[in-house]
C-alpha positions in Angstrom: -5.3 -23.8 16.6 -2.6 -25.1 14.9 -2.6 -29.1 14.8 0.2 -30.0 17.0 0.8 -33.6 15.8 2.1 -32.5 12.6 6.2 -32.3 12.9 8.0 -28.8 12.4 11.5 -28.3 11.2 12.7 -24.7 12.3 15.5 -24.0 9.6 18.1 -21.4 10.5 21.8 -20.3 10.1 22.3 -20.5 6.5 25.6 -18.6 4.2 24.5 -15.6 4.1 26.2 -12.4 6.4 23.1 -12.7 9.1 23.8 -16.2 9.6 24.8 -15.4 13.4 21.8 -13.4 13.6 19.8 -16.2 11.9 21.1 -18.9 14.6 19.9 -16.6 17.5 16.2 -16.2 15.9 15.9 -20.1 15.1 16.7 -21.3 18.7 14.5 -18.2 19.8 11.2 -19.7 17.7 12.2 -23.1 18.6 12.4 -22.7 22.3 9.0 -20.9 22.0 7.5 -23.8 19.9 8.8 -26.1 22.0 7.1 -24.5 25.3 3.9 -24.3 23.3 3.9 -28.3 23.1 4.8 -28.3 19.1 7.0 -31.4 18.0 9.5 -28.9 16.5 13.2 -29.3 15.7 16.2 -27.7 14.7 17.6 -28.0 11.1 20.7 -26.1 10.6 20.7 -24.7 6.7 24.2 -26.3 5.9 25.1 -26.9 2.4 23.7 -30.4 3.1 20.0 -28.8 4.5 17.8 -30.1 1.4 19.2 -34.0 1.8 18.2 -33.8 5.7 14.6 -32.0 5.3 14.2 -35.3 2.5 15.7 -37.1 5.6 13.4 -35.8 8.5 10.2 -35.4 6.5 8.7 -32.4 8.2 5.2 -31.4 7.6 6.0 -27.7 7.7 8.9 -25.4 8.0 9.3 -22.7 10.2 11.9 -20.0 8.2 14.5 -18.5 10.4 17.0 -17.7 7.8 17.9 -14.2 7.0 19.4 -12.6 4.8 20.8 -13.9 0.5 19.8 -17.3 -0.4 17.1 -17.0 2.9 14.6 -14.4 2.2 14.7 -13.9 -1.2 12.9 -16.3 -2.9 15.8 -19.0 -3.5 15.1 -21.1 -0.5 11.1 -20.4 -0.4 11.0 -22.0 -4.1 13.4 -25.2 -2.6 10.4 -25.3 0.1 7.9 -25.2 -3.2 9.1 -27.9 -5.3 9.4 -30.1 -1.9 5.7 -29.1 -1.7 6.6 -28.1 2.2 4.1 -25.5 3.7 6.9 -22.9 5.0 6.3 -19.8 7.3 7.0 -16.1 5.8 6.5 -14.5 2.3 6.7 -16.3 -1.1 9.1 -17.0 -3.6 7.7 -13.9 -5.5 7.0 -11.5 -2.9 10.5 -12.2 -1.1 12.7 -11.8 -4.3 11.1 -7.9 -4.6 11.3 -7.1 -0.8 14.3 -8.4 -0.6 15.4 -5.9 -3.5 15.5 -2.4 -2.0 15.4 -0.6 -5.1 13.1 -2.9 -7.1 10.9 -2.4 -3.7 11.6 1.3 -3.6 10.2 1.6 -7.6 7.2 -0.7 -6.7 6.1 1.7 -3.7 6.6 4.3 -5.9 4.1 3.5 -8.9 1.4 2.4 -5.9 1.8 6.5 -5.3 3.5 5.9 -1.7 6.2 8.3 -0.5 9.9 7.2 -0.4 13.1 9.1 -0.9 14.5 9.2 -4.5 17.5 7.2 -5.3 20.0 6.4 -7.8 21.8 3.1 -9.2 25.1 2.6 -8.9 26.4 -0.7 -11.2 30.4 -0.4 -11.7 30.1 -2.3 -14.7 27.6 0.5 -15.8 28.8 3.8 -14.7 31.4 5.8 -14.2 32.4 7.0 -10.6 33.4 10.4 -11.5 30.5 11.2 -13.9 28.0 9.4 -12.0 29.0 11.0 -8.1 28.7 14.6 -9.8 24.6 13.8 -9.5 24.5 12.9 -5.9 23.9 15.6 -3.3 24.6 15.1 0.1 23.8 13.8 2.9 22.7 10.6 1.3 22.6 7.0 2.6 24.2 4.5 0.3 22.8 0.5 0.4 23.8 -2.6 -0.8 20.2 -3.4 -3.2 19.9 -6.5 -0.9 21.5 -7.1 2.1 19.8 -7.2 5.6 21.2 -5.6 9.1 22.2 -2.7 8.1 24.9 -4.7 6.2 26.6 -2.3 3.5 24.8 0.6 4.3 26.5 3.9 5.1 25.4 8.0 5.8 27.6 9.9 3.9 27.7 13.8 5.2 30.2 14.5 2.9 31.2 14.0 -0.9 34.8 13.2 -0.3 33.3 10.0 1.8 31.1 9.1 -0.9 33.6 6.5 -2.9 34.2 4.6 0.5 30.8 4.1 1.3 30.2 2.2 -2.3 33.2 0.5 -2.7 31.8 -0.7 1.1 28.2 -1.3 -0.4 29.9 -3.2 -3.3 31.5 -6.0 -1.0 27.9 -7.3 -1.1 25.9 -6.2 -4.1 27.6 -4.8 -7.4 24.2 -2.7 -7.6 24.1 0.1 -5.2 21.5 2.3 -3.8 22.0 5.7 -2.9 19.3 7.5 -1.4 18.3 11.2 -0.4 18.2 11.3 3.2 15.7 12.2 5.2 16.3 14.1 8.8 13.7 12.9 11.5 13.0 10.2 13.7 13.4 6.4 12.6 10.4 4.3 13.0 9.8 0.7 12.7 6.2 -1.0 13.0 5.3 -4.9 12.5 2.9 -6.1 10.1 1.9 -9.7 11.6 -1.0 -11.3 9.0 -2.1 -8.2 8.1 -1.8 -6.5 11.1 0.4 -3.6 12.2 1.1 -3.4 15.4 2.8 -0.5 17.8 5.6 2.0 16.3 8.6 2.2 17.6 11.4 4.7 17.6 14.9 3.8 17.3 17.2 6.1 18.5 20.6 4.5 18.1 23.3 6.4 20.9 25.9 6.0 18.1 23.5 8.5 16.0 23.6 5.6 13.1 21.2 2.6 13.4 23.7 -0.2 12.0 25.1 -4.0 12.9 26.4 -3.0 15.7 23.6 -0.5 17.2 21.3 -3.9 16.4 22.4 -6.4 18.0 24.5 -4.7 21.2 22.2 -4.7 24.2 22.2 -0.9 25.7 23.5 0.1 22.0 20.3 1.9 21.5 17.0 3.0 22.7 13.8 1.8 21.8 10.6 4.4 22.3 7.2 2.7 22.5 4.8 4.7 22.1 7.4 6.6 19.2 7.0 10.3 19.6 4.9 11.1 16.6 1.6 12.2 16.2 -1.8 10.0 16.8 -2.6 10.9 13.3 1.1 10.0 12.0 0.9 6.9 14.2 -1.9 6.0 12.1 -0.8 6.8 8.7 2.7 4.5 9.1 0.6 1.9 10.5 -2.0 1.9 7.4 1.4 2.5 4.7 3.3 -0.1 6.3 -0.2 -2.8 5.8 -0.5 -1.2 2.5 3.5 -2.2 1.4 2.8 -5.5 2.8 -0.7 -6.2 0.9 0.9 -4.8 -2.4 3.8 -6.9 -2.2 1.7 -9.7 -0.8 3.5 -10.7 1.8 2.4 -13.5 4.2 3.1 -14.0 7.9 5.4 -11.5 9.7 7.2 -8.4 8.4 9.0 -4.9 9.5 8.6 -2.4 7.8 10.9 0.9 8.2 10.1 4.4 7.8 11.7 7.8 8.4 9.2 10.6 9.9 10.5 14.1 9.0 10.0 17.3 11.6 6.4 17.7 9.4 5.2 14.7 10.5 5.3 12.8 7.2 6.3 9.2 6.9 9.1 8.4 4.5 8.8 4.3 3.4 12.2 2.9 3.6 12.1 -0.6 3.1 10.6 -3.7 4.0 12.5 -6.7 5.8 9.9 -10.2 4.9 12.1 -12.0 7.6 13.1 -10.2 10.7 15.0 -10.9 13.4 13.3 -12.9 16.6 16.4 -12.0 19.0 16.2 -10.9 22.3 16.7 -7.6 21.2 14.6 -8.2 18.1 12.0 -5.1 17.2 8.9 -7.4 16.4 8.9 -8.9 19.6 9.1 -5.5 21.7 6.2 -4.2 19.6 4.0 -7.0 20.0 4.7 -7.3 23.3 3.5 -3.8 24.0 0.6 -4.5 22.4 -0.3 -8.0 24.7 1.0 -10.3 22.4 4.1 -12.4 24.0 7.0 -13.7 22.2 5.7 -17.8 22.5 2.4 -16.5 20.9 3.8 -14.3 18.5 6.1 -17.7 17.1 2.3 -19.2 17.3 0.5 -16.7 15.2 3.7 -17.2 12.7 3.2 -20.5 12.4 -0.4 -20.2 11.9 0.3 -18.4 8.0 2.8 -21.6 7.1 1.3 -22.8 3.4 2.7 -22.8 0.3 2.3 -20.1 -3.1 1.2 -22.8 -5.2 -1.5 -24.8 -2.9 -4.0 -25.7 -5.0 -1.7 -26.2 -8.0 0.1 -28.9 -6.1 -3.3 -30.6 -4.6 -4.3 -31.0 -8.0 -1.5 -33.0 -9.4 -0.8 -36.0 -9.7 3.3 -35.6 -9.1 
């Protein structure tokens, strides 16, 4: 049981693209915390946010942000050097996961299946040498941007410079990755463990912003339609990604299952959403666990990467 004296600042909104997302997840948690009997508040991540945390002195922080600046390792080291226990990854672990392609070549040397990709930098490379390398279809990504944000299925090669110079409004490194035809699968990873898959069949055809976060947009499929033994295998991957990137608290991690059954690892998302039609909360809830005690377990993983370093000084 978590000690509910201690004060809690849920931090959300932020500058990043998701900040709207962000907003919806923060009130979510604190609403939940607050039913739970927690002395939780809200703490909008302004450009003022670090003078008001000094201000409100909260014992721990509950991190709703998504998204640049949120979960990848710039505002989990600002929680650090404050020496404020925080929910979610570290400063280490969220930096790579938020990185799709320094992710993507991390799974890889662990020996764990994932399409193969190439790096577009237009400082780097030259569009009409580099695009005569890419076959298509391929899906093309900002490196690290959340929501789908960026990211485009190119069928053709005449769509191919559109879909960077789209990815390149948010990342001047892009992604472009083989795509793999099958069914989309999501499964949570919640302190280790994985919980139910589920199947994401977008009506659109294409899982993006809009397919998100519109109610009705797209279908959800618990149990997914895959095997019990590829049910298994995601579910063991998707703890493995998390262990090796050693993540803390709760994470999604994304696959693609071909028509053989195999699981494709995708990427990892360190901070996902807690919307009303967030994916973590469906799954768990399948699987018994509700949304209040789901913000509960969260809040259970709250410490900080450099614990004992900080107990011992004298700072």
């Amino acid at each position: 049981m978590f000690d509910k004296s201690k004060k809690i600042a849920v931090v959300y909104g932020g500058l990043s693209s998701e900040k709207e997302i962000s907003v919806k997840t923060g009130k979510a948690m604190l609403k939940a915390l607050e039913e739970k009997g927690y002395d939780a508040y809200g703490l909008e991540a302004k450009r003022d946010f670090v003078s008001q945390l000094l201000k409100s002195k909260p014992d721990v922080i509950v991190n709703a942000l998504h998204g640049k600046l949120g979960e990848d390792g710039a505002v989990q080291g600002v929680f650090e050097w404050l020496s404020i226990p925080y929910t979610g990854s570290g400063v280490m672990s969220s930096a790579i996961a938020m990185n799709k392609i320094l992710t993507k070549q991390v799974a890889r040397q662990a020996g764990i299946l994932t399409p193969d990709f190439m790096v577009f930098h237009f400082e780097k490379n030259s569009f009409e040498t580099f695009s005569k390398n890419i076959q298509v279809p391929c899906v093309v990504k900002a490196q690290a941007e959340g929501s789908t944000v960026g990211t485009s299925i190119v069928k053709q090669k005449a769509g191919l410079k559109a879909a960077i110079d789209e990815a390149s409004k948010y990342d001047s490194h892009i992604l472009i990755e083989d795509f793999v035809a099958g069914k989309e699968i999501t499964v949570p990873v919640v302190n280790g463990k994985a919980y139910s898959l589920i199947e994401i069949a977008p009506k659109s055809g294409f899982y993006d912003y809009t397919s998100k976060y519109t109610k009705g947009a797209t279908e959800y499929i618990m149990p997914a339609r895959v095997s019990e033994e590829t049910h298994l295998e995601v579910k063991r991957i998707a703890v493995e990604v998390y262990d090796l990137l050693q993540c803390r608290g709760c994470a999604r991690v994304d696959f693609m299952v071909d028509a053989k059954g195999t699981p494709w690892f995708i990427e990892i998302n360190t901070l996902p959403g807690m919307t009303e039609t967030s994916l973590v909360p469906k799954s768990c809830a399948y699987d018994g666990l509700d949304f209040n005690d789901l913000v509960e377990e969260i809040l259970k993983g709250a410490r900080l990467d450099h614990e004992k370093i900080l107990s011992k000084s004298n700072v």
